[in-house]
C-alpha positions in Angstrom: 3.4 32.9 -31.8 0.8 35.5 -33.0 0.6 34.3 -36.4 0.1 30.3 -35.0 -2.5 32.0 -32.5 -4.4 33.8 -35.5 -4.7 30.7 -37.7 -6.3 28.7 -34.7 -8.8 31.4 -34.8 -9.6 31.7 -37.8 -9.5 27.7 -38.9 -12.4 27.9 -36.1 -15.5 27.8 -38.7 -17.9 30.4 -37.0 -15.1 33.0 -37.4 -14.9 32.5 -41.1 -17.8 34.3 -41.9 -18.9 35.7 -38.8 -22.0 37.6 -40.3 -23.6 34.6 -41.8 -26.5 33.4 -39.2 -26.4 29.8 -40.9 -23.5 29.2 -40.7 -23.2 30.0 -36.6 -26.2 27.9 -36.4 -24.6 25.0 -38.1 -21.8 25.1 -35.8 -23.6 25.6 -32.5 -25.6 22.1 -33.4 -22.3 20.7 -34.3 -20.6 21.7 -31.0 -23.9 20.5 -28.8 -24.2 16.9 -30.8 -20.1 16.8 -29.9 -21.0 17.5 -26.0 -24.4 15.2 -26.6 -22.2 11.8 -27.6 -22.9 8.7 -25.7 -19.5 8.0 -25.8 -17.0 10.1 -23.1 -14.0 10.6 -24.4 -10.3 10.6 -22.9 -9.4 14.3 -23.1 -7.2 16.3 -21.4 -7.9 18.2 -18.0 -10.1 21.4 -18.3 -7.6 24.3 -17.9 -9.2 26.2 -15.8 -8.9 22.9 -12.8 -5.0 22.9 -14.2 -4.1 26.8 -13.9 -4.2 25.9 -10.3 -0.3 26.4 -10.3 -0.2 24.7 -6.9 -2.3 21.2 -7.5 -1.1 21.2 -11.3 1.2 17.9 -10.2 -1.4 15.8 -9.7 -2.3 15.6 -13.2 0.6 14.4 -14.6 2.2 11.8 -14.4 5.6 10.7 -12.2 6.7 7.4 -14.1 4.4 6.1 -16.4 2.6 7.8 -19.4 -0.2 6.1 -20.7 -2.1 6.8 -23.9 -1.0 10.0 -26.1 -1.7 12.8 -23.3 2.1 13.2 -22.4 4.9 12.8 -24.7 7.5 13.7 -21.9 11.5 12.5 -22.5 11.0 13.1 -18.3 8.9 9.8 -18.9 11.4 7.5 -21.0 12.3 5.5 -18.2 8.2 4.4 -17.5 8.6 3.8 -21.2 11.3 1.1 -21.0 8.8 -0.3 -17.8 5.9 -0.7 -20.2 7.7 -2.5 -22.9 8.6 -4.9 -20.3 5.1 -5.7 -19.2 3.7 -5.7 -22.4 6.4 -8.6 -23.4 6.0 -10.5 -19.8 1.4 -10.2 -20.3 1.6 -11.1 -23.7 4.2 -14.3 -23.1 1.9 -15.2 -19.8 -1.6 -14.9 -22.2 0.3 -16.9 -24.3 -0.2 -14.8 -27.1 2.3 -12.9 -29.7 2.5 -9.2 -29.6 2.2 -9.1 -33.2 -1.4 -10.9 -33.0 -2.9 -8.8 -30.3 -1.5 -5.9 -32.2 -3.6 -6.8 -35.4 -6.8 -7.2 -33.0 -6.1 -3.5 -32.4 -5.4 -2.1 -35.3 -8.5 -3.9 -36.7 -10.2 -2.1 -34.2 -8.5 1.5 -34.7 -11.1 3.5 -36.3 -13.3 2.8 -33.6 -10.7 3.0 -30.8 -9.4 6.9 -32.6 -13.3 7.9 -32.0 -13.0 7.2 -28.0 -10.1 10.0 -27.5 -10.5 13.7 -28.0 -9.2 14.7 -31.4 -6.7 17.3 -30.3 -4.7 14.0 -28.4 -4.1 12.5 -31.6 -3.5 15.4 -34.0 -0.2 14.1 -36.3 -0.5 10.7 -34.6 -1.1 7.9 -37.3 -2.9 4.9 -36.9 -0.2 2.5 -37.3 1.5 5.0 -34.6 -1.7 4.7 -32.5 -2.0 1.1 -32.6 1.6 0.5 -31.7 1.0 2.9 -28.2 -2.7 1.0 -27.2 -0.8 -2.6 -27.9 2.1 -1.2 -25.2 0.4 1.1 -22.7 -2.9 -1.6 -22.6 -0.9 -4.5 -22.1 1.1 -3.0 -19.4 -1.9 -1.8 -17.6 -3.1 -5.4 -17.7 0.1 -6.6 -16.4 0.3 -3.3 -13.5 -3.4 -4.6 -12.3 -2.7 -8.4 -12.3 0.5 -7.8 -10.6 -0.5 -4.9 -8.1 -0.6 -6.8 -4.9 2.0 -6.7 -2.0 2.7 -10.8 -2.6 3.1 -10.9 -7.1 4.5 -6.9 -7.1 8.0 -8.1 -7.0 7.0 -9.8 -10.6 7.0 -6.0 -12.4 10.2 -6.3 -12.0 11.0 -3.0 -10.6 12.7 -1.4 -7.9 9.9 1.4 -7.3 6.9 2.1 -4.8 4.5 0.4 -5.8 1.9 3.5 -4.9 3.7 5.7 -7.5 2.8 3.3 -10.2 -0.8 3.3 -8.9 -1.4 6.7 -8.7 -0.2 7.5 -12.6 -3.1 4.8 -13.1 -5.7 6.7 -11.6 -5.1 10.2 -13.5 -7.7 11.1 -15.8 -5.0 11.9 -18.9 -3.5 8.6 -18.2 -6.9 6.6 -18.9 -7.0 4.0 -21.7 -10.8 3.5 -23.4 -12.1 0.0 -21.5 -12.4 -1.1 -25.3 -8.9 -1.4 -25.4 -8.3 -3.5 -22.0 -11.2 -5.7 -23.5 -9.2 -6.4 -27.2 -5.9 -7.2 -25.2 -7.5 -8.7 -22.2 -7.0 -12.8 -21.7 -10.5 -13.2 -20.3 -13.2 -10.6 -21.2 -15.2 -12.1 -18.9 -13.6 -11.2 -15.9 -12.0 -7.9 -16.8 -14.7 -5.7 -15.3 -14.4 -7.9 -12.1 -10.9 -7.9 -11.5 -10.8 -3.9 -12.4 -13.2 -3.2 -9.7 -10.8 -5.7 -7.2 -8.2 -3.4 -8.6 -9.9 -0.1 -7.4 -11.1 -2.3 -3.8 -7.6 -2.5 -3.3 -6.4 0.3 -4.4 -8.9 2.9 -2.7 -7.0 5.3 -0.9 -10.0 7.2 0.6 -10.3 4.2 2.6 -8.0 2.2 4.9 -7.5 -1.5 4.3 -8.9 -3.6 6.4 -8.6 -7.6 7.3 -10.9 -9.8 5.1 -12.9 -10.5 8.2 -13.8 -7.3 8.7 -17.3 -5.5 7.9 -15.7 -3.4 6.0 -14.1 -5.8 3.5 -17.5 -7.6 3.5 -18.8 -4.3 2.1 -16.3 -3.7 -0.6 -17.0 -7.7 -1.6 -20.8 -6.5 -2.0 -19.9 -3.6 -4.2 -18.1 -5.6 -6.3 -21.4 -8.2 -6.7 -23.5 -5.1 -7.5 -21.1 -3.6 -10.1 -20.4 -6.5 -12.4 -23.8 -6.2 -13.3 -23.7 -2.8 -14.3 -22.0 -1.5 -17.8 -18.9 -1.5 -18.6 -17.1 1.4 -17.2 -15.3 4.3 -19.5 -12.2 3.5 -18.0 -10.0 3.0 -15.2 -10.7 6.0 -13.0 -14.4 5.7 -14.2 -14.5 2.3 -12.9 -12.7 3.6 -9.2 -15.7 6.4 -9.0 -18.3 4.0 -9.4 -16.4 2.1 -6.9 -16.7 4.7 -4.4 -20.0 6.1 -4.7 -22.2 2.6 -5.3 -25.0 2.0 -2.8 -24.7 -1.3 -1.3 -27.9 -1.7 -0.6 -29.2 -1.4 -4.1 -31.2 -4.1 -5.7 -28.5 -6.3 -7.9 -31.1 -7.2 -10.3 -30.1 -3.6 -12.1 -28.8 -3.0 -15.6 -27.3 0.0 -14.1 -25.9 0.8 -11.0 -27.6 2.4 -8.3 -26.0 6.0 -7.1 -27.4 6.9 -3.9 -27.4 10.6 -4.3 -30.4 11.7 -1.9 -31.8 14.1 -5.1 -34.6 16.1 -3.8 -36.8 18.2 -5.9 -34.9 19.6 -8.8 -37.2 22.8 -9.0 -37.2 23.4 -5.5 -35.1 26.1 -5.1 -31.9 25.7 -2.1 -32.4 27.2 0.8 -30.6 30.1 3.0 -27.8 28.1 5.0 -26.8 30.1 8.0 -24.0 28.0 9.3 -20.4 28.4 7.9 -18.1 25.5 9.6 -18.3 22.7 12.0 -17.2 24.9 14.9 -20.8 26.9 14.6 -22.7 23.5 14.4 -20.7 22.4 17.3 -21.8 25.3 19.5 -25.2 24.2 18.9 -24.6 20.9 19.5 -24.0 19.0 16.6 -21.3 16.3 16.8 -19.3 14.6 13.9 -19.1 11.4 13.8 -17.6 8.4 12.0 -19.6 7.1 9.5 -19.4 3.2 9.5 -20.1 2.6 5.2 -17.7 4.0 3.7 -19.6 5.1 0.6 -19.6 8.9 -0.3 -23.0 8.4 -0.6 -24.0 7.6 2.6 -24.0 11.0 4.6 -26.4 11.1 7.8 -27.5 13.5 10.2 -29.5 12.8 13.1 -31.2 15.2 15.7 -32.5 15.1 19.3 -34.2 17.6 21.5 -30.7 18.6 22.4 -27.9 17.7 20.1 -27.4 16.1 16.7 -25.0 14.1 14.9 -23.0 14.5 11.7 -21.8 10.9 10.2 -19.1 11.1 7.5 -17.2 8.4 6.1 -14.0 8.1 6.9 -11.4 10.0 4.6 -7.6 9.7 4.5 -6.1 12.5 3.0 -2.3 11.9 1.6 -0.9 12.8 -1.6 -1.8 9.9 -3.4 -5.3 10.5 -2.0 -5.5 14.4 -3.1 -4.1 12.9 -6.5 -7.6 10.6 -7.2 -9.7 13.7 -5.7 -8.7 15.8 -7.7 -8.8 14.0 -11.3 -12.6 12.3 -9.9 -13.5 16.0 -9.9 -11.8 17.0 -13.7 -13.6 13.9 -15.2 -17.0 14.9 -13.4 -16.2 18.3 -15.3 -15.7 17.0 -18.6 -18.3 18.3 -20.4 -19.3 14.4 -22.7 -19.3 13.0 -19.3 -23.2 13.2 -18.4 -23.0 12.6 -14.4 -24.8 14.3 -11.0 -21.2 16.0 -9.7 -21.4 13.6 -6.7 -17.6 13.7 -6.1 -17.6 17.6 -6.9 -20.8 18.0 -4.5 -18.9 16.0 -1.5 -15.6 18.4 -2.3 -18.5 21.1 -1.4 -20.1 20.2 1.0 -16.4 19.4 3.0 -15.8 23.2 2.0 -18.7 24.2 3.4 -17.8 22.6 7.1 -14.6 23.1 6.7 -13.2 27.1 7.0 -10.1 26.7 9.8 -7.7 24.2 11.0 -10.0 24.3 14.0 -12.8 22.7 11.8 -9.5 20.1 10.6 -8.9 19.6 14.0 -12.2 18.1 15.1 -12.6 16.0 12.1 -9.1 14.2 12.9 -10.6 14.4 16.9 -13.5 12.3 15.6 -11.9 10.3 13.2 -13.2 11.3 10.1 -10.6 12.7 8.6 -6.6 11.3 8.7 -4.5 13.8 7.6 -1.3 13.0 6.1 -0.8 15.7 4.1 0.7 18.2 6.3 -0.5 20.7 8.3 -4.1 21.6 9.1 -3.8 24.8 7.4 -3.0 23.1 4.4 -6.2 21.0 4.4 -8.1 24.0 4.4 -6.3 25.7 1.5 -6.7 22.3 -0.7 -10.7 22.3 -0.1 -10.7 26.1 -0.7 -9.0 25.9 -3.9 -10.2 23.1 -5.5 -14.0 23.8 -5.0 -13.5 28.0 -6.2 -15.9 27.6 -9.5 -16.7 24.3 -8.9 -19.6 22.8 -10.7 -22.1 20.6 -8.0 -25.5 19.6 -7.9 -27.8 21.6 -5.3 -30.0 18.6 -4.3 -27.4 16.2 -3.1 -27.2 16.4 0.4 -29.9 19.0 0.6 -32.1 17.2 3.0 -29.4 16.7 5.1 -28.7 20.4 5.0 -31.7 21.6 5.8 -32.3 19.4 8.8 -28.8 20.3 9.8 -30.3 24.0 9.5 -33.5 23.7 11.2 -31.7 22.2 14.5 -29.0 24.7 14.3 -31.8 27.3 14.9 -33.5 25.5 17.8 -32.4 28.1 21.0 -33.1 25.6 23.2 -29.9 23.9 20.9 -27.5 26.3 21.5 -28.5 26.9 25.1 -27.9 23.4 26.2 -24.4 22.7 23.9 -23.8 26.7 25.3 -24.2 25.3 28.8 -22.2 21.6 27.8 -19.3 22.9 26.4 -19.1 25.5 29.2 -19.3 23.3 32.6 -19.5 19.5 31.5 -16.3 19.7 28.8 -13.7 18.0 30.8 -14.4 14.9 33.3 -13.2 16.6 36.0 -16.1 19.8 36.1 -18.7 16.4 35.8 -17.6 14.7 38.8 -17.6 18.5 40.7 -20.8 19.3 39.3 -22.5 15.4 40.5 -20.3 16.6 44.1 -22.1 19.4 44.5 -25.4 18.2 43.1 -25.1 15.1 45.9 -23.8 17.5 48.5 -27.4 20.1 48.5 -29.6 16.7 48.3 -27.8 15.6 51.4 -28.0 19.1 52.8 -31.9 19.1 52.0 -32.2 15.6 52.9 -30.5 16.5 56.1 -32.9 19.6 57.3 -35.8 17.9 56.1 -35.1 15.4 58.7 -34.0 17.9 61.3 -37.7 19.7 60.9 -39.2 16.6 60.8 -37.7 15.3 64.4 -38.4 18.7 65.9 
């Protein structure tokens, strides 16, 4: 173990002459043009996100192991499953395996350049090729066939959510240049990848096609297919989430509603530590109608404000997407703003106890499925220790929510609310007793009057 451990260090080239200043500056240009690449690469999870010993699960797969990440004999019967669908997508494309094989292994130079090299150490091409032809095909077939009425086509005795969520896991991801070699219309594989991820979104619940909601996630779709083609799966599902629907659609790129404020202006003190303290001064959480990440409000009057978040259901299949959204967003050749890391903070910062859980179910924001409140708050905890995030997103909400939360007049009102006007019953005794002294004015008044 300590001689395999000393020849990784020193096959490392600035330890092999550590005194020659050239040399260290050759390979600190090397290492920034490898982080600078247009390209993100599939890679595995950052180790520090997977010592997490608790949440280490969700990053690995239950059935089905795509791409070269995990070579697990755990994982031979998702193995058989694959070979199947890659037999039953290439027989419906009406093509043979062995031609769509030769489009990707024309293709494989370019295709070994989109994963991280340590994935493919001792891997060949021809060995390569063979695993995008299966694993793509099947993920063709998984997202044609992943709806409650053609699921039965897979062929497969299984919940159709565990399949979904190996899908969604960042070391599961297949380059979209490989869906678009195997692919029987490249016209319409963006567009039915993004109805994939509509259907598929587990922060939100599903809804009938009549209702706003669905009319939302139709406009998404509009807005995204004129956007680039996403890195991959899970790349296309965050875009998914976090596009603006109100952006213009005439974009090459796809507008990300992220509220950035001034990047030199430096954050300011925030004095508030949970949604229990902006409760006492009158702040209310509310359910956000759009359910886009992005669309965070906070609105205040001259005695109370409201908090609207979108809605979020938290299951295991749920925690599963969180949690990989926030390892890609840490990948350092992924060039983003830490949108999805920046919402996982700013739920840490209102939530600190299962009291703060508790009033987020109360209003509907939050749907807990996960287990206890308690747990909620360790999740949120853990995951956003260390966590990279941008500063400006939310900012200006932050501020505002600050300023109000000093107002005394605030706090004396929601003070004097929450004390005497909580429950129906100290209402109708207070409007009793207010209606009983007008009378008893009204009453003497009348009496002085007469006499």
């Amino acid at each position: 173990m300590d001689r395999n451990r000393d020849r990784m260090y020193w096959e490392i080239e600035p330890y092999a002459d550590i005194n020659n200043l050239e040399d260290l500056k050759k390979e600190r240009r090397k290492m920034e043009e490898k982080y600078e690449t247009s390209t993100t690469k599939i890679q595995h999870v950052p180790y520090y996100m997977r010592n997490l010993n608790k949440y280490e699960k969700y990053y690995f797969p239950n059935l089905i192991s795509i791409g070269p990440a995990h070579d697990d004999p755990r994982l031979s019967r998702g193995r058989e499953y694959k070979v199947m669908w890659m037999l039953m997508y290439a027989e419906e494309s009406r093509k043979t395996p062995q031609f769509l094989y030769q489009r990707i292994f024309n293709n494989i130079a370019e295709l070994r350049g989109l994963f991280s090299p340590e994935l493919l150490v001792r891997i060949s091409d021809v060995f390569l090729a063979r695993m995008l032809l299966v694993d793509g095909c099947a993920m063709l077939q998984i997202m044609e066939k992943a709806t409650p009425s053609e699921f039965k086509d897979l062929k497969v005795k299984i919940d159709i959510q565990v399949i979904i969520r190996d899908l969604f896991l960042l070391e599961n991801q297949l380059p979209y240049k490989v869906l678009e070699l195997l692919c029987k219309d490249e016209t319409e594989l963006k567009i039915s990848m993004y109805r994939f991820c509509k259907l598929h979104n587990t922060f939100t619940v599903l809804e009938s096609p009549h209702s706003l909601r669905f009319k939302d996630a139709e406009d998404r779709i509009e807005i995204l297919k004129k956007s680039s083609p996403p890195n991959h799966l899970l790349d296309c599902l965050r875009r998914y989430i976090l596009v603006d629907e109100m952006a213009s659609i005439g974009k090459d790129q796809c507008q990300i509603n992220v509220a950035i404020t001034n990047a030199n202006k430096k954050e300011k003190y925030i004095s508030y530590r949970n949604i229990q303290e902006l409760k006492a001064c009158g702040i209310q959480v509310k359910r956000q109608k759009n359910v886009s990440l992005n669309n965070i409000s906070f609105r205040s009057s001259c005695f109370g404000g409201k908090l609207h978040l979108p809605p979020l259901i938290l299951e295991d299949s749920t925690v599963t997407v969180l949690l990989n959204l926030v390892a890609y967003e840490m990948c350092p050749d992924f060039e983003n703003n830490f949108e999805i890391c920046s919402y996982v903070k700013l739920l840490d910062l209102l939530i600190d106890s299962a009291e703060d859980v508790k009033e987020l179910r109360s209003s509907r924001v939050l749907h807990n499925s996960l287990g206890s409140d308690e747990e909620v708050v360790e999740l949120f905890n853990a995951i956003s220790s260390g966590l990279m995030h941008n500063p400006d997103i939310y900012s200006g909400i932050r501020e505002v929510m600050e300023k109000h939360y000093k107002k005394k007049l605030s706090i004396w009102v929601a003070e004097a609310y929450y004390s005497y006007f909580k429950s129906p019953w100290t209402i109708i005794a207070f409007l009793a007793a207010l209606i009983a002294l007008v009378l008893t004015a009204l009453q003497t008044w009348l009496a002085f009057k007469s006499s």
